[in-house]
PATOR-397068 format. One line per field, with one value per residue (C-alpha): x, y, z; residue number from 1. Coordinates in steps of 0.02 Angstrom, whole numbers, plus 50000, padded with zeros to 5 digits. Layout:
BEGIN
c1	[X | ...] $
c2	[Y | ...] $
c3	[Z | ...] $
pos	[NUM | ...] $
END
This chain:
BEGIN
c1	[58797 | 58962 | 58948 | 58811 | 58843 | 58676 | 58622 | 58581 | 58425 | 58583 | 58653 | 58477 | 58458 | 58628 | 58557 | 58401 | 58383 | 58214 | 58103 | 57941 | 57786 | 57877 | 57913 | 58059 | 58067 | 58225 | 58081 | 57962 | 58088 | 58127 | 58306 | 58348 | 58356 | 58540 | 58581 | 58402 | 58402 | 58367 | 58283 | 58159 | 58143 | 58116 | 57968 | 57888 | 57889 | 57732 | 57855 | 57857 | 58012 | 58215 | 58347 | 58528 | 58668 | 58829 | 58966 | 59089 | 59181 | 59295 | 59181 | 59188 | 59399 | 59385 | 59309 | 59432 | 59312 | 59321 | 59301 | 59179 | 59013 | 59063 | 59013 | 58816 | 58753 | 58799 | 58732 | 58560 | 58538 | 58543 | 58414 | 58322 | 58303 | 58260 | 58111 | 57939 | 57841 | 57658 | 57505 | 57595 | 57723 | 57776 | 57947 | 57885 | 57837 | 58043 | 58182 | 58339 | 58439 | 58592 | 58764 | 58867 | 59036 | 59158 | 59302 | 59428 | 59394 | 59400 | 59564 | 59644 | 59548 | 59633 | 59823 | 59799 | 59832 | 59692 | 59835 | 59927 | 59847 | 59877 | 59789 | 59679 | 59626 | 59633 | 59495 | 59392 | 59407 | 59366 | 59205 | 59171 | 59161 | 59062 | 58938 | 58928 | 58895 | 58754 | 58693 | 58640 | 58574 | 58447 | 58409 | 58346 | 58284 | 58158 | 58124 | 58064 | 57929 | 58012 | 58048 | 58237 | 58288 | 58469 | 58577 | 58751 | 58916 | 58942 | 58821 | 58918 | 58805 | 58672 | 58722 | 58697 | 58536 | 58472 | 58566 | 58489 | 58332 | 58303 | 58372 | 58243 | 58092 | 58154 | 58170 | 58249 | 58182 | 58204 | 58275 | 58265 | 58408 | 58393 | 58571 | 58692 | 58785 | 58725 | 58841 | 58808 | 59018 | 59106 | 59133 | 59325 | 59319 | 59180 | 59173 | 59046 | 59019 | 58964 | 58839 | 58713 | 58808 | 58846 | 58678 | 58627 | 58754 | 58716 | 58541 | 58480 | 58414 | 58298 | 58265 | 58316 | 58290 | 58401 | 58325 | 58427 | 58591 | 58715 | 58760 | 58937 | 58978 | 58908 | 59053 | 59013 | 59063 | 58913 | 58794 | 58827 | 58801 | 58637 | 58594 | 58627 | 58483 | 58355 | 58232 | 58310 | 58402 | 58314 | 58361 | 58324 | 58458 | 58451 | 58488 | 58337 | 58213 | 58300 | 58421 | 58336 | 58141 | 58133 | 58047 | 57943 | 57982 | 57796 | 57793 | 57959 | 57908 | 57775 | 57875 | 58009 | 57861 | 57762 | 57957 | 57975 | 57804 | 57738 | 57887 | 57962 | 58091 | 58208 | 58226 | 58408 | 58445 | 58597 | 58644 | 58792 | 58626 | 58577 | 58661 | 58789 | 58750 | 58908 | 58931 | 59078 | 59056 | 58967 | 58861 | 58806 | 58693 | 58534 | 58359 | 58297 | 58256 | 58095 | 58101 | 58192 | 58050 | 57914 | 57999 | 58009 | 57843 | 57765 | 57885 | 57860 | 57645 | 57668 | 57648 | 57821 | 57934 | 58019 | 58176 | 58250 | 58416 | 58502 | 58702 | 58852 | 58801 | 58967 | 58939 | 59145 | 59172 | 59086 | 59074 | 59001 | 58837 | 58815 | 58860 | 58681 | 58594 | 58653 | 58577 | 58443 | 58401 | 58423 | 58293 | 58135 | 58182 | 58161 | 58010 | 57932 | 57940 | 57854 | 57745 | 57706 | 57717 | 57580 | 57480 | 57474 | 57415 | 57261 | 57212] $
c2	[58462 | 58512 | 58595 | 58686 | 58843 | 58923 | 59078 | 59136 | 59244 | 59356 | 59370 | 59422 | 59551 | 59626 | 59646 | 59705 | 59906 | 59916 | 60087 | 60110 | 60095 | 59986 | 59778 | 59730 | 59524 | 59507 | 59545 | 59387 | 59285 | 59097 | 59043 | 58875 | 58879 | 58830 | 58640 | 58593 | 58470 | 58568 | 58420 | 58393 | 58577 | 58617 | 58459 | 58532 | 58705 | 58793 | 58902 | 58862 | 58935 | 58904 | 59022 | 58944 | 59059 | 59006 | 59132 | 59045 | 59071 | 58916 | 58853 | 59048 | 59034 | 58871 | 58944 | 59094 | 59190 | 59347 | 59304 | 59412 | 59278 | 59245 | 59421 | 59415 | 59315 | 59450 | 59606 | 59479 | 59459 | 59630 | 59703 | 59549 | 59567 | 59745 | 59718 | 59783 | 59627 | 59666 | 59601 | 59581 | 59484 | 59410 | 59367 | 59250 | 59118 | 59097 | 58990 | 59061 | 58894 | 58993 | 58968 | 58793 | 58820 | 58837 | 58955 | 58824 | 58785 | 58981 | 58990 | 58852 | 58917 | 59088 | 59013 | 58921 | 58986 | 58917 | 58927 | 58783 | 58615 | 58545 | 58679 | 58692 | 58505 | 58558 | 58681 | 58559 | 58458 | 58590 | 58619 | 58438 | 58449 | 58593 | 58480 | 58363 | 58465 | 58580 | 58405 | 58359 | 58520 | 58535 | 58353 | 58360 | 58537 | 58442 | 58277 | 58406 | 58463 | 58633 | 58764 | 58813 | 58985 | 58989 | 59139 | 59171 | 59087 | 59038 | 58957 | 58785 | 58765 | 58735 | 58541 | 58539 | 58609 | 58518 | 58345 | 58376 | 58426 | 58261 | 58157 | 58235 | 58204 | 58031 | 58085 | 58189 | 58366 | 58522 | 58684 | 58851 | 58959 | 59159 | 59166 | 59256 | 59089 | 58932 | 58820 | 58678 | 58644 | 58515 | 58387 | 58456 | 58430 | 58547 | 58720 | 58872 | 58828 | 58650 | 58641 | 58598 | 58469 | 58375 | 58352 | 58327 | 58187 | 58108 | 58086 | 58213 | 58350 | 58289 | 58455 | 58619 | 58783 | 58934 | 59078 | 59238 | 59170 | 59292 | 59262 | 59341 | 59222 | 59058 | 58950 | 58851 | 58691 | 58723 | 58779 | 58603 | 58488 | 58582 | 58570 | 58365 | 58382 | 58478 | 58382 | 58393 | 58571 | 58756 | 58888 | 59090 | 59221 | 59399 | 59445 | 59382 | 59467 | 59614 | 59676 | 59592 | 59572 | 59434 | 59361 | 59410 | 59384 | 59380 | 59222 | 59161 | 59158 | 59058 | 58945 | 58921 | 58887 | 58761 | 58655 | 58626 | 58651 | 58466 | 58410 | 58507 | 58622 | 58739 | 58933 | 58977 | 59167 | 59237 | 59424 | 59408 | 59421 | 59599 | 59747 | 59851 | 59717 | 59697 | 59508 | 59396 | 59420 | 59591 | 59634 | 59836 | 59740 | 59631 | 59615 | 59733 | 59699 | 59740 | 59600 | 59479 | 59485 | 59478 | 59302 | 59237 | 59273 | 59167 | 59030 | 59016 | 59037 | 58833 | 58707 | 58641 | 58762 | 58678 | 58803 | 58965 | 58988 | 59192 | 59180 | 59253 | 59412 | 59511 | 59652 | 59681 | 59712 | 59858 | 60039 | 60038 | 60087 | 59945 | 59818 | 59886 | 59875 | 59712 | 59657 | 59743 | 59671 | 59498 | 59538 | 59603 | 59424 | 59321 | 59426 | 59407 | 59226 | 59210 | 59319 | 59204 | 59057 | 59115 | 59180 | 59014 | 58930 | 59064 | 59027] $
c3	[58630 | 58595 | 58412 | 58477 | 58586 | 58661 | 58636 | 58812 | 58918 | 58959 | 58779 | 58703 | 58843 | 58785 | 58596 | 58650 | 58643 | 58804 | 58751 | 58859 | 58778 | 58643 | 58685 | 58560 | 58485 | 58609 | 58747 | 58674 | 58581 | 58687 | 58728 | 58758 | 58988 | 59048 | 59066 | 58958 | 58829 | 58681 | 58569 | 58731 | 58728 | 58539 | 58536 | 58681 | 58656 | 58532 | 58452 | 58259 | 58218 | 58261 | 58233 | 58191 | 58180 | 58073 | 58119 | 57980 | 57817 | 57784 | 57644 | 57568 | 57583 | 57533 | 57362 | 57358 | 57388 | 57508 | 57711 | 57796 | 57795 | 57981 | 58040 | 57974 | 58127 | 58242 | 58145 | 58088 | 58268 | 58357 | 58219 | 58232 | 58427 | 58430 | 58282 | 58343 | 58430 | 58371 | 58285 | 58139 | 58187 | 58355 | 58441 | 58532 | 58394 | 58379 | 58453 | 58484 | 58471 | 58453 | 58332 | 58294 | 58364 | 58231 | 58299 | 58312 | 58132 | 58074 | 58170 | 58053 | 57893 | 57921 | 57918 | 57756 | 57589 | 57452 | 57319 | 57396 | 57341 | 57499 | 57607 | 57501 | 57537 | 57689 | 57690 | 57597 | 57758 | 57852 | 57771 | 57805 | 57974 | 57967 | 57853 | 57990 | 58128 | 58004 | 57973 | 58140 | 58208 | 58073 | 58047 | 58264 | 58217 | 58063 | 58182 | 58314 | 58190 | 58186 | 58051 | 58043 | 58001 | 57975 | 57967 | 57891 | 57826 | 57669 | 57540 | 57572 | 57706 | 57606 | 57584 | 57779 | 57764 | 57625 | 57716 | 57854 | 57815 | 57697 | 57835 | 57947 | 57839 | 57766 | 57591 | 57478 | 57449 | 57325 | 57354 | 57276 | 57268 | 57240 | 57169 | 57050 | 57057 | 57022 | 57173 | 57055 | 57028 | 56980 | 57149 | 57199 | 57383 | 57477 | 57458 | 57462 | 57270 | 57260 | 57411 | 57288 | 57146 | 57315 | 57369 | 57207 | 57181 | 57372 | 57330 | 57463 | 57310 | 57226 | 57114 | 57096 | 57031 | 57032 | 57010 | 56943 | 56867 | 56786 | 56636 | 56661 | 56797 | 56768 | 56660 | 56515 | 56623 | 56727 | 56582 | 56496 | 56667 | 56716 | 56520 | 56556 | 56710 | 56653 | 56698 | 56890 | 56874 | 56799 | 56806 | 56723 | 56722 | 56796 | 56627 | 56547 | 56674 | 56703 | 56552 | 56413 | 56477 | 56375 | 56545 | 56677 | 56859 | 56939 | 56786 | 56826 | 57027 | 56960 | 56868 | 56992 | 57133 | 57023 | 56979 | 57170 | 57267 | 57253 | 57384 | 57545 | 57471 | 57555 | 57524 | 57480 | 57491 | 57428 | 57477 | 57324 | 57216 | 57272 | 57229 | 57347 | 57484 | 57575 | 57526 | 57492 | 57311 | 57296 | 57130 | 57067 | 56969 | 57035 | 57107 | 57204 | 57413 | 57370 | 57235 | 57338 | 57505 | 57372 | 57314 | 57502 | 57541 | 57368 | 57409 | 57599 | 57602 | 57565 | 57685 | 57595 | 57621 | 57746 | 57804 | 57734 | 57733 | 57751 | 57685 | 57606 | 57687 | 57761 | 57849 | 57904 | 57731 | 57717 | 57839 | 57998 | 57909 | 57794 | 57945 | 58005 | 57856 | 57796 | 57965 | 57955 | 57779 | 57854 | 57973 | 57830 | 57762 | 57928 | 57970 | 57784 | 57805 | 57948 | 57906 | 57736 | 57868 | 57977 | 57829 | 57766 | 57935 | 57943 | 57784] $
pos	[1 | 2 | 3 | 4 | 5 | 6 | 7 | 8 | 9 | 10 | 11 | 12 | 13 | 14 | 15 | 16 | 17 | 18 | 19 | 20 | 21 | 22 | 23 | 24 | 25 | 26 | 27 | 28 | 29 | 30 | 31 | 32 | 33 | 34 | 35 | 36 | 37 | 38 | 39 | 40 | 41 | 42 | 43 | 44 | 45 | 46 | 47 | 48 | 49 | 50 | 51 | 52 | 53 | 54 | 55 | 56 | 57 | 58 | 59 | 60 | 61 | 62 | 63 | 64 | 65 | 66 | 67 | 68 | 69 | 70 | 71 | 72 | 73 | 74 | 75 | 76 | 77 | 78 | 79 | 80 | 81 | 82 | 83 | 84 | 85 | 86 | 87 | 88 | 89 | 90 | 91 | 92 | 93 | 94 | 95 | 96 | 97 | 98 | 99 | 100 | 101 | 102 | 103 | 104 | 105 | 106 | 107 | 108 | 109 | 110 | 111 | 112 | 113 | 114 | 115 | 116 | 117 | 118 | 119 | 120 | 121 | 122 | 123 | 124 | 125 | 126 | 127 | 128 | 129 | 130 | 131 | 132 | 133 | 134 | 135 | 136 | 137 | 138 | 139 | 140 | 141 | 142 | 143 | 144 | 145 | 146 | 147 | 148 | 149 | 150 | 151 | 152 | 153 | 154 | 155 | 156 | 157 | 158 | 159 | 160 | 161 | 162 | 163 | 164 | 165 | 166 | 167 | 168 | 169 | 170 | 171 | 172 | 173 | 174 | 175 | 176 | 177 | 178 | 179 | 180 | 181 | 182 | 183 | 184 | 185 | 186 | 187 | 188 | 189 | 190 | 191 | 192 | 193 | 194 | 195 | 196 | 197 | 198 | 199 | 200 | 201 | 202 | 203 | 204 | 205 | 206 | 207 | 208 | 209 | 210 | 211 | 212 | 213 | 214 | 215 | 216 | 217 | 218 | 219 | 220 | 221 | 222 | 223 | 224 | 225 | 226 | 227 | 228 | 229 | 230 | 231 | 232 | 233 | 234 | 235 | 236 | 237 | 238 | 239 | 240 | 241 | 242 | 243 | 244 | 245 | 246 | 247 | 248 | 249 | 250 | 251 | 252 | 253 | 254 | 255 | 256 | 257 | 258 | 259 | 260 | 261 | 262 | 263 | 264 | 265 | 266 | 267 | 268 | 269 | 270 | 271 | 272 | 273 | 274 | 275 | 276 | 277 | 278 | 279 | 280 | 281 | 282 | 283 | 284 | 285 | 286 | 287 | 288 | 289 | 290 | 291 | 292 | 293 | 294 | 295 | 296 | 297 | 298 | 299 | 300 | 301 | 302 | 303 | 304 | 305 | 306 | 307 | 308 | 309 | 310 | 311 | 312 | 313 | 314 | 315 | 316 | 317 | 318 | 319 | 320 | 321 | 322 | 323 | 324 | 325 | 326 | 327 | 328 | 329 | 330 | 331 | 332 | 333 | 334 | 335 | 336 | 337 | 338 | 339 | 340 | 341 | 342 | 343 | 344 | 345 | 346 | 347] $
END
């Protein structure tokens, strides 16, 4: 498939840091074997889990936002492959399906100035055909009976995920998003900030909860359409938990959890909502990691947590130190959902 561009026996080996007496996830985890179908191979293969990379930030420019998103696949995936392959968690129950091919698109993103309408318009197409491609990886990725785990670019790809996870299961599903930002704007042409409103809109979201908003940066526009919805769209505010303790996140989880449970949902992540995360709209303020692994593993121990989804993460923009942490980070979160994921299958 064209969009698609494997992620290789040879490639994982590269990542993959050997140490006798240890055996690393890039030692256990299964690539997709040159020239193989990889729909035949994801049905057929016992492996629950499949790990998408998207190396892009079109949809973050497209925002005016700060590039950078495109770098977290690379960092997520050489801490991910050198993770400890034991009794509590095992490399080998994942899929390395590898990243959709989007350097042709990043290469026209980079020349186009989001202050010009035009280009502008432009990007917005851009992002489209990044939709489309999203779209169809995860909607074979679902139909395969799999469990996508997708890492990096911007949080416009969470209309792709949501698209194609709906398309997948044959109706429409909810998603909960651990955000400072709500990506619930107005319908402008696609960007990293409406992934959500269009999915909404398209029939694909059926309802949705963001968990974490701040206050500072959420606009009165958006306050009064979710306000419209509320019966569709909730949300809570960093602020409330956190500054004011006017609410209580182990209650809130449990709010959030009960609003989307009774369907499949899909677990957003957004690094912008932890603090000093090298992101493409970094906070000082926000949950803690502690706070944020403790709210994948309640939401994934359900049989309808159908995907999580890793983004906004940008480890170029900070030192050569936080490029290792932020993918380091990304790999407690893959590891705590599967974890939650097999917890809930020995139950």
């Amino acid at each position: 498939m064209d969009c698609l561009k494997p992620f290789s026996a040879s490639d994982l080996a590269k990542v993959t840091n050997h140490r006798s007496g240890e055996v690393k996830f890039g030692e256990k985890m299964i690539t997709i074997p040159k020239g193989a179908n990889y729909f035949e191979f994801l049905k057929n293969s016992e492996a629950s889990f499949v790990l998408l990379g998207i190396p892009e930030d079109v949809g973050v420019r497209a925002n005016y936002g700060r590039p950078g998103a495109a770098t977290a696949w690379e960092s997520a995936i050489k801490s991910i492959a050198n993770i400890q392959h034991n009794r509590f968690c095992k490399g080998s129950q994942i899929i390395i399906l590898g990243t959709i091919e989007v350097k042709s698109l990043m290469d026209e993103a980079k020349s186009l100035n989001f202050n010009n309408t035009l280009e502008r318009k432009k990007l917005s197409q851009l992002v489209e055909q990044i939709d489309k491609e999203v779209v169809h990886i995860i909607t074979n990725i679902i139909k395969c009976g799999k469990t996508p785990i997708i890492i990096g670019g911007g949080h416009n790809n969470a209309y792709g995920n949501i698209k194609g996870t709906a398309l997948g299961l044959g109706k429409p599903i909810n998603a909960v998003n651990f955000d400072a930002h709500s990506d619930f704007r107005i319908l402008e042409g696609r960007h990293s900030g409406n992934g959500f409103s269009y999915a909404f809109e398209e029939g694909f979201l059926k309802k949705y909860f963001i968990f974490g908003l701040h206050e500072n940066y959420t606009s009165k526009n958006v306050l009064d359409i979710l306000k419209k919805i509320e019966d569709k769209v909730r949300f809570n505010t960093y602020d409330e938990i956190k500054v004011r303790h006017q609410k209580n996140f182990s209650q809130e989880l449990n709010f959030a959890f009960d609003f989307v449970k009774n369907d499949p949902f899909g677990i957003e992540i957004d690094l912008d909502a932890l603090p000093n995360v090298a992101s493409s709209a970094m906070t000082m303020s926000g949950f803690s990691v502690e706070e944020v692994r403790h709210f994948i593993h309640v939401f994934a121990k359900h049989k309808n947590a159908a995907y999580i989804h890793i983004c906004e993460g940008a480890p170029e923009l900070g030192d050569e130190k936080n490029n290792q942490l932020v993918g380091k980070l990304i790999g407690y979160l893959v590891t705590d959902f599967i974890k939650a994921k097999k917890e809930l299958n020995n139950a």
